[in-house]
Structures are given as structure tokens and as C-alpha cells.
C-alpha positions as CSV (number, residue, x, y, z in Angstrom):
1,X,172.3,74.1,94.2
2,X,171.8,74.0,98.0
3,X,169.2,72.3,99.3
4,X,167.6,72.6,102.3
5,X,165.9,70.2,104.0
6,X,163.1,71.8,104.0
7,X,162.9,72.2,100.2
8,X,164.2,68.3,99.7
9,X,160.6,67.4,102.0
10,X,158.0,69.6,99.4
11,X,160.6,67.7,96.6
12,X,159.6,64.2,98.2
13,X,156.1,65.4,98.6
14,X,155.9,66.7,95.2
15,X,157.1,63.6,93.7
16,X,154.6,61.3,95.2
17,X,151.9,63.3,93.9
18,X,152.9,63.5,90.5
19,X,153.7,60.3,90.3
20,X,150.3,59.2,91.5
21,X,149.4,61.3,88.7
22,X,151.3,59.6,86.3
23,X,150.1,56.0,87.6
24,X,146.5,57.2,87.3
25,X,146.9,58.5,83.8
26,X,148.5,55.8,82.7
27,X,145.7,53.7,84.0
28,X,143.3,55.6,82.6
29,X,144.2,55.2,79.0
30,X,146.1,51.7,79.1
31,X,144.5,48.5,80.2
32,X,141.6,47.9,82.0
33,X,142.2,49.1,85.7
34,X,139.2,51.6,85.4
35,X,137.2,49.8,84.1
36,X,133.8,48.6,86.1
37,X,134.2,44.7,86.2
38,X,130.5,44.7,85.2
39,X,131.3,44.0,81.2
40,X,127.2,45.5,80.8
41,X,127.7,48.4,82.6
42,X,130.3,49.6,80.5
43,X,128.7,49.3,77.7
44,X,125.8,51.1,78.9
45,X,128.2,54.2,80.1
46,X,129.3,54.2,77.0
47,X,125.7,54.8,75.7
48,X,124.3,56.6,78.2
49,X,124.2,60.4,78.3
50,X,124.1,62.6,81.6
51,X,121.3,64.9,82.4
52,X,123.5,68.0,81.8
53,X,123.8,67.6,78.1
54,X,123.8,65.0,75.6
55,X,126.9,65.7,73.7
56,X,129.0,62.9,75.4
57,X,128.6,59.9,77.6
58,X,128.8,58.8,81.2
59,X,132.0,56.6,79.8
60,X,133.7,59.7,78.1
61,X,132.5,61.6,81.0
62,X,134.3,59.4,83.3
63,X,137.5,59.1,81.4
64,X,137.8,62.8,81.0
65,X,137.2,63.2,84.5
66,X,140.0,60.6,85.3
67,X,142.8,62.2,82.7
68,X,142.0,65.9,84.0
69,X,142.4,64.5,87.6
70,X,145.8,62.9,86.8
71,X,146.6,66.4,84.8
72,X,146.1,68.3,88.3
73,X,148.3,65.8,90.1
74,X,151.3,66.1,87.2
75,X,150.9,69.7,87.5
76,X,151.2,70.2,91.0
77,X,154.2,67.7,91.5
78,X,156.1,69.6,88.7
79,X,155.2,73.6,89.9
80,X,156.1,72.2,93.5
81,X,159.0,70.7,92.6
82,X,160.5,72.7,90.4
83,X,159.6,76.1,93.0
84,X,161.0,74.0,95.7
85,X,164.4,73.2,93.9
86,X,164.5,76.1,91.6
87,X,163.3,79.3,93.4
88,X,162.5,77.9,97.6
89,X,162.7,82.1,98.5
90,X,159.5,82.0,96.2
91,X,158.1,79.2,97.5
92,X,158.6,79.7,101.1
93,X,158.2,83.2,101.2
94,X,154.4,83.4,99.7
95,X,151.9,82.4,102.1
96,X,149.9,82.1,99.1
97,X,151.4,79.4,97.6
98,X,152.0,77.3,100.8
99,X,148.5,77.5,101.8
100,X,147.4,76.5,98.0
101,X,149.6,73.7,98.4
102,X,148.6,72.4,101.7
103,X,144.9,72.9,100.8
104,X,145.6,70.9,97.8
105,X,146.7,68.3,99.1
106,X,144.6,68.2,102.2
107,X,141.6,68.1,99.9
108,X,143.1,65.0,97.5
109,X,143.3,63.8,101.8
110,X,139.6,64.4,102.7
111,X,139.0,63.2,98.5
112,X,141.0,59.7,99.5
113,X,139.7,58.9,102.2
114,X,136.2,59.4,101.1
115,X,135.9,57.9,97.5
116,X,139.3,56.2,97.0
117,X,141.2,52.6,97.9
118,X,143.8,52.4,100.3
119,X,146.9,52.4,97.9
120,X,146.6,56.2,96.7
121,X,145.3,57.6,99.5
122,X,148.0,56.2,101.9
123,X,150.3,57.8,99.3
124,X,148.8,61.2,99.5
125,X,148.7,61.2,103.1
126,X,152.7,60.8,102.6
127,X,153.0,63.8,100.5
128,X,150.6,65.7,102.9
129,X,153.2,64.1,105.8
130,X,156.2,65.5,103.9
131,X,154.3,68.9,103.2
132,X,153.8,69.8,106.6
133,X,156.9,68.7,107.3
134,X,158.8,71.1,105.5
135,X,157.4,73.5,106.6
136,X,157.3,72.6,111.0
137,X,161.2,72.3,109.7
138,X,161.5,75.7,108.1
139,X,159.8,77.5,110.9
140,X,161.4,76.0,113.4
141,X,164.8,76.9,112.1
């Protein structure tokens, strides 16, 4: 296998995301990370319903929303990585694919900055860094 540099940069990129992913999956079933720190508002999450329908709770609600999240992350940090070490002609070649990519990412950027702490969101602008990156190196080659 010959990588480019270019491909080795949406690798790294790729990597960061998933394993934000990972972290935040991990977090959202083990311990007590996501958890509010408000012992009384937990428990009325857990009882409370949302408007839309009463066939779950603001608590599964919000763990639901936190595992699907982490499921997008994983899933774009293995397609990306496995195009970009696998099949980079693919990857490189559909404008499709690297816009998807770069929007992704740019809106887990916009997501970050606007609703999460410092730690993941300096990580995605990293993988949104290397992103870029690979590509300013591709087309300038």
C-alpha cells in the first residue's frame, strides 16, 4: 500500500473523529459523565415524557440521542478511513464524497462550538484542520 500524504491527513482526520466517537459512547453508557450533577433532575428526566409522544422519556431520549451521535462519529471515521487507505481514487475523485465529508465535519464545528466544551470541539476542529489539509495537499500537487 502506498500512501499518500494526502490520504495519511483524511486517516488522521478520520481517526480523531471516531475516536471521539468512541469516547462519547463509552461515556454515554459507562459511568456518570453525562449525567446532570443535579441528582433531582435526573430523576425527573427519567419520568418525564416530551411533548412529541409519551412512549419514552426525556432521560431515554437523551441517551439515545447521545449513542446515535457517537454512532455517526464511529461511522464516519471508519467509511473515511477505510476509503482513504483502501480505495483514495474513490475518495478523491468524487466531489460527492469530499464535500459530504467536509460538510460533516464543519457542522460537528459549527455543533462544537455552539453546544459543546472545549475538549471535543478542539478535537474536531483537528480533524476538520487535517481534512482540508488533504485536500490544499492533493490539489496542489
Amino acid at each position: 500500500m502506498n500512501l499518500t500524504i494526502s490520504a495519511a491527513l483524511i486517516v488522521a482526520s478520520a481517526v480523531v473523529i471516531f475516536s471521539l466517537g468512541v469516547a462519547h459512547l463509552v461515556l454515554t453508557f459507562r459511568g456518570r459523565a453525562l449525567s446532570p450533577t443535579d441528582p433531582e433532575l435526573e430523576t425527573r428526566l427519567q419520568t418525564i415524557a416530551p411533548r412529541l409522544t409519551n412512549e419514552t422519556t426525556m432521560w431515554k431520549a437523551w441517551v439515545g440521542f447521545n449513542a446515535s451521535h457517537s454512532m455517526g462519529a464511529i461511522l464516519f471515521g471508519t467509511l473515511y478511513a477505510h476509503l482513504a487507505l483502501m480505495q483514495p481514487s474513490v475518495l478523491f475523485q468524487s466531489t460527492f464524497l469530499s464535500i459530504l465529508g467536509g460538510l460533516f465535519l464543519a457542522g460537528y464545528v459549527v455543533l462544537g462550538r455552539l453546544y459543546w466544551f472545549s475538549a471535543p470541539f478542539r478535537g474536531i476542529i483537528v480533524a476538520f484542520v487535517l481534512y482540508v489539509s488533504a485536500y490544499v495537499v492533493r490539489f496542489a500537487a
